[in-house]
C-alpha positions in Angstrom: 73.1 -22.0 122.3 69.4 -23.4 121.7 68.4 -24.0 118.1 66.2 -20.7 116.5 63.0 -20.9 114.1 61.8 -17.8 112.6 58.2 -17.8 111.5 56.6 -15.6 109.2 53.1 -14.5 109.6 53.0 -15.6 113.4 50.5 -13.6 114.8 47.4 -16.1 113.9 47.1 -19.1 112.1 49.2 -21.9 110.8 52.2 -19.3 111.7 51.0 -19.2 114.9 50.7 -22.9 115.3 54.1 -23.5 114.1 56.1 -21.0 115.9 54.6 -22.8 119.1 55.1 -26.3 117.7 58.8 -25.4 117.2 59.1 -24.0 120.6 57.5 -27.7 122.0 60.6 -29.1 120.4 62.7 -27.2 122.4 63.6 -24.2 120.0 63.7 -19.9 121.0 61.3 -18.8 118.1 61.6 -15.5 116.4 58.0 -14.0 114.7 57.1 -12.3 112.1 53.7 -9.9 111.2 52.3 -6.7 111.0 50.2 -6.4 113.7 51.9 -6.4 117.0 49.0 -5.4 119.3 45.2 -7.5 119.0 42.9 -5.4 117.3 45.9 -3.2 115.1 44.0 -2.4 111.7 46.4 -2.1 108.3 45.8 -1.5 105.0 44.9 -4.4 102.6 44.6 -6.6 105.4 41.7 -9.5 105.9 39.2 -8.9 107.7 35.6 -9.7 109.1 32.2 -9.1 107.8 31.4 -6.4 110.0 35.1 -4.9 109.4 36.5 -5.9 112.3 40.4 -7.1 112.0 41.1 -10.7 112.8 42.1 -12.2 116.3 45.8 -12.8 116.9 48.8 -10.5 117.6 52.9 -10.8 117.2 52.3 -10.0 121.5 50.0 -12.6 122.1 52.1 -15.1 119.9 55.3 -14.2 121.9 53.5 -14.8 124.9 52.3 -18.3 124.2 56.1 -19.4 123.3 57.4 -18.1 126.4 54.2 -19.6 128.4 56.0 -22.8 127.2 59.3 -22.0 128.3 61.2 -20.8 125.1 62.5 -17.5 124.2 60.5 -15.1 122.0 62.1 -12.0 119.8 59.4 -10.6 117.8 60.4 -9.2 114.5 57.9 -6.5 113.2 57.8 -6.8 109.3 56.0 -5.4 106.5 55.9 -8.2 103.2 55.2 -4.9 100.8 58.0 -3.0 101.9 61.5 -4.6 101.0 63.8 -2.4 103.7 61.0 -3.5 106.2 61.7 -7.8 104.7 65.7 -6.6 104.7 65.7 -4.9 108.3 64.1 -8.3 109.8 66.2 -10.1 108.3 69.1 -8.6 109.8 67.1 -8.2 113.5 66.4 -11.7 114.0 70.6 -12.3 113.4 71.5 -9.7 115.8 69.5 -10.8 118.1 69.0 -14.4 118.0 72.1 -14.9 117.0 71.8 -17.3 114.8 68.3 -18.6 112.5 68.3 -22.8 111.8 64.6 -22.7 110.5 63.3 -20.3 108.4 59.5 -20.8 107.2 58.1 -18.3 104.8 54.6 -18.8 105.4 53.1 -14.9 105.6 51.0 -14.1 102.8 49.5 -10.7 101.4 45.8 -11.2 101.9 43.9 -8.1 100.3 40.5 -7.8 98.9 42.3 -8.0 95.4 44.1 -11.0 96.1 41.5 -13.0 94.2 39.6 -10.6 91.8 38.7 -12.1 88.2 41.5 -11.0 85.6 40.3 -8.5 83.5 39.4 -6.2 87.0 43.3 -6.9 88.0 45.2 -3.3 88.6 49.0 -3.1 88.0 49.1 -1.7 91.9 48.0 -5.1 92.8 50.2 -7.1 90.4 52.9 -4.9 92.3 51.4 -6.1 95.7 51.8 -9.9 94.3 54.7 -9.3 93.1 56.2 -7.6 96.6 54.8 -10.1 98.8 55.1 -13.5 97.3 58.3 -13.5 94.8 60.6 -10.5 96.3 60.1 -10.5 100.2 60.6 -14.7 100.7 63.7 -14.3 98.2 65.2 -11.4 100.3 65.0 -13.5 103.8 65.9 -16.7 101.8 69.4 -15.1 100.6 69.7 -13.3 103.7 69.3 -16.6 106.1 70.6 -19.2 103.3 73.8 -17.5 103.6 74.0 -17.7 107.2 73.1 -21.3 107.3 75.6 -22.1 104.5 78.2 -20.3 106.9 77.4 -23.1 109.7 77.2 -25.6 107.4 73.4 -26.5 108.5 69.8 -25.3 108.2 66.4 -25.7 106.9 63.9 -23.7 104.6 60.3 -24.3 104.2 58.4 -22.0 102.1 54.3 -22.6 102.2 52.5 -22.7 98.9 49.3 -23.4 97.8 47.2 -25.6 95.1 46.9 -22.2 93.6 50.3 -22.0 92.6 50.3 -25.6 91.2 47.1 -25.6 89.4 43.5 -24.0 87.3 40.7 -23.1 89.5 37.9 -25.2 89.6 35.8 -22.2 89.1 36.0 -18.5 88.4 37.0 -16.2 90.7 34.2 -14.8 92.7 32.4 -17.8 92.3 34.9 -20.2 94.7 37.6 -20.3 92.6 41.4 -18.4 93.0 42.2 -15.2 91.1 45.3 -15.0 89.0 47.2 -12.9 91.3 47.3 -15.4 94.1 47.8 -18.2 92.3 50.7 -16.6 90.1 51.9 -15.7 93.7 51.7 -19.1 94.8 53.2 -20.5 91.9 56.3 -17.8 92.4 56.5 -19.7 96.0 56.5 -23.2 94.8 59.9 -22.7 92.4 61.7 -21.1 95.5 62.6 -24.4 97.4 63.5 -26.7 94.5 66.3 -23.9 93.1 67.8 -23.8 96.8 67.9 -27.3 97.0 69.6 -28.0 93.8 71.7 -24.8 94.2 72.7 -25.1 98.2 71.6 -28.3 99.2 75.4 -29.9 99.2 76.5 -27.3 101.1 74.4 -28.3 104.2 71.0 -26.6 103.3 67.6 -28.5 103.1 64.2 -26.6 101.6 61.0 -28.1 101.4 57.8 -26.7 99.6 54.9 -27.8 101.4 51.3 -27.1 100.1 49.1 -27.3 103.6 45.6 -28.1 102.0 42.4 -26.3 103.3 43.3 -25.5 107.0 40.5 -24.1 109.4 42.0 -21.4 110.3 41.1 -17.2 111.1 41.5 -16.0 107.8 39.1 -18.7 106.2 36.6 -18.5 108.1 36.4 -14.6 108.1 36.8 -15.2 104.2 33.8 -18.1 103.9 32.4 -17.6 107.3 31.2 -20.3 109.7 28.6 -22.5 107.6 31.3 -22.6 104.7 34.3 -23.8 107.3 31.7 -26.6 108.5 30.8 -27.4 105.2 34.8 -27.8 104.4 35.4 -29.7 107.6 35.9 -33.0 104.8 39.2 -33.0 103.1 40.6 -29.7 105.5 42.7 -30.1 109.1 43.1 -27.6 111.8 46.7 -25.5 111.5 48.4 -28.2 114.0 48.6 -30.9 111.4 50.6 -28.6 108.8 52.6 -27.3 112.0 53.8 -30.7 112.9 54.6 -31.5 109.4 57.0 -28.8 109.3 58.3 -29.6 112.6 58.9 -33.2 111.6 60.7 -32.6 107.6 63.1 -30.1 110.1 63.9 -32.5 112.8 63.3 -36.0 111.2 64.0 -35.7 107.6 67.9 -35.4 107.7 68.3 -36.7 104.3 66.3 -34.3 102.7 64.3 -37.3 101.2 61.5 -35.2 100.5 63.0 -32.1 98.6 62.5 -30.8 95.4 58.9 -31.8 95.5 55.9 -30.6 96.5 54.6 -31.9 99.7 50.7 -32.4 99.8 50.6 -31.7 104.0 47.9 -33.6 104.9 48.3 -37.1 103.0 51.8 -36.7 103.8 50.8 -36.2 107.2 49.1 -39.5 107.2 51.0 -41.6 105.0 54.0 -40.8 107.5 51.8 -41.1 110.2 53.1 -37.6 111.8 50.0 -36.4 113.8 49.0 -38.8 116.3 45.5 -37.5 117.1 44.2 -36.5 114.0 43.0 -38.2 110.6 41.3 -36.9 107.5 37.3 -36.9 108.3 35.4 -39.4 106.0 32.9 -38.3 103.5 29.8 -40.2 105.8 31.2 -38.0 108.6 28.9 -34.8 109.2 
């Protein structure tokens, strides 16, 4: 039976990238998201300027991985709604059969994610809550304890330098809110407590902070100019996609648990992305 990856937040994106990079390597890639079909809308979802809902679907995703020659189940799933987290869980068992990388990498991405503290509702507190400390929990215990059963598998849960750090600057002026990074900082305890808890048992979890990645939802969120000015210091979603692809396959140790791993020094330092290195400042 061919080794299974499930990626959450698939449709576009780093998740995107990933679920494909695993699928390079040979694995049958079950995805995660809301939006199935290109051009779905959803509540509290990102979206453009003009209020037109991101590129990327779950479909289109799927399509890619089997373009490539790898199975695709795609797992509709709903990060505010725990029976929605639950039922994938148990889908992507059923019918993959069996899950040997998870990555928790979908996020909630409202319009509130990010609002200055003293405008923060308790319905968006509940939103944080929901999509950043109970949903990657549920499908952690759910596919930890498959894993365990097997005696093999790997975690990777995707954080930010929100959840590890202040903002530079207040929110609304380029800085994080204190919902996301609270959220963030929910996500960056998760790996370290399975790895202390379940690592000698055959389980291996890595927390991996990606850095600015040029992806959909930044640009629709800074638009074009401020992607170009960020080009410096940030790396398209392949070089965080290999990364995770090369901790799962290459790290066997787990050398690099209980630690936050900076993706794209790391991805240098281990030299890990053949055709790509961090732009210098004199580049424009």
């Amino acid at each position: 039976m061919n080794k299974v990856a499930f990626i959450t937040g698939a449709s576009r994106g780093i998740g995107r990238e990933t679920a494909l990079e695993f699928a390079r390597q040979g694995f049958d890639v079950a995805i995660s998201a809301r939006t199935l079909e290109e051009g779905e809308r959803h509540a509290h979802a990102l979206s453009h300027a003009d209020g037109a809902p991101l590129a990327g679907s779950l479909r289109g995703t799927a399509a890619a991985i089997e373009a490539l020659g790898r199975r695709a189940w795609i797992i509709p799933m709903d990060l505010l709604d725990a029976t929605s987290v639950t039922a994938a869980a148990e889908q992507v068992l059923r019918e993959a059969g069996r899950v040997d990388v998870l990555v928790n990498n979908a996020i909630y991405q409202g319009s509130d994610l990010n609002l200055p503290l003293l405008q923060l509702t308790a319905d968006t507190l509940e939103r944080i809550y929901r999509a950043y400390l109970l949903a990657p929990v549920l499908l952690c215990q759910a596919l930890a304890r498959h894993m365990l059963e097997r005696g093999d598998g790997v975690i990777i849960n995707v954080t930010s330098g929100a959840g590890e750090s202040n903002p530079p600057v207040p929110a609304g002026q380029g800085g994080w809110g204190y919902a996301y990074g609270a959220g963030k900082a929910m996500v960056s305890r998760l790996s370290g407590v399975l790895a202390v808890e379940l690592g000698g048992a055959g389980l291996r979890a890595y927390t991996i902070n990606p850095g600015v990645v040029r992806t959909e939802a930044l640009q629709a969120t800074i638009g074009e100019q401020g992607v170009i000015a960020l080009r410096n210091g940030s790396a398209p979603p392949s070089v965080p996609a290999q990364v995770m692809r090369w901790l799962a396959l290459e790290d066997r140790e787990g050398k690099h648990q209980r630690r936050t791993i900076n993706v794209q020094p790391f991805a240098l330092e281990q030299r890990i992305v053949a055709d790509w290195r961090e732009p210098s400042p004199l580049e424009g």
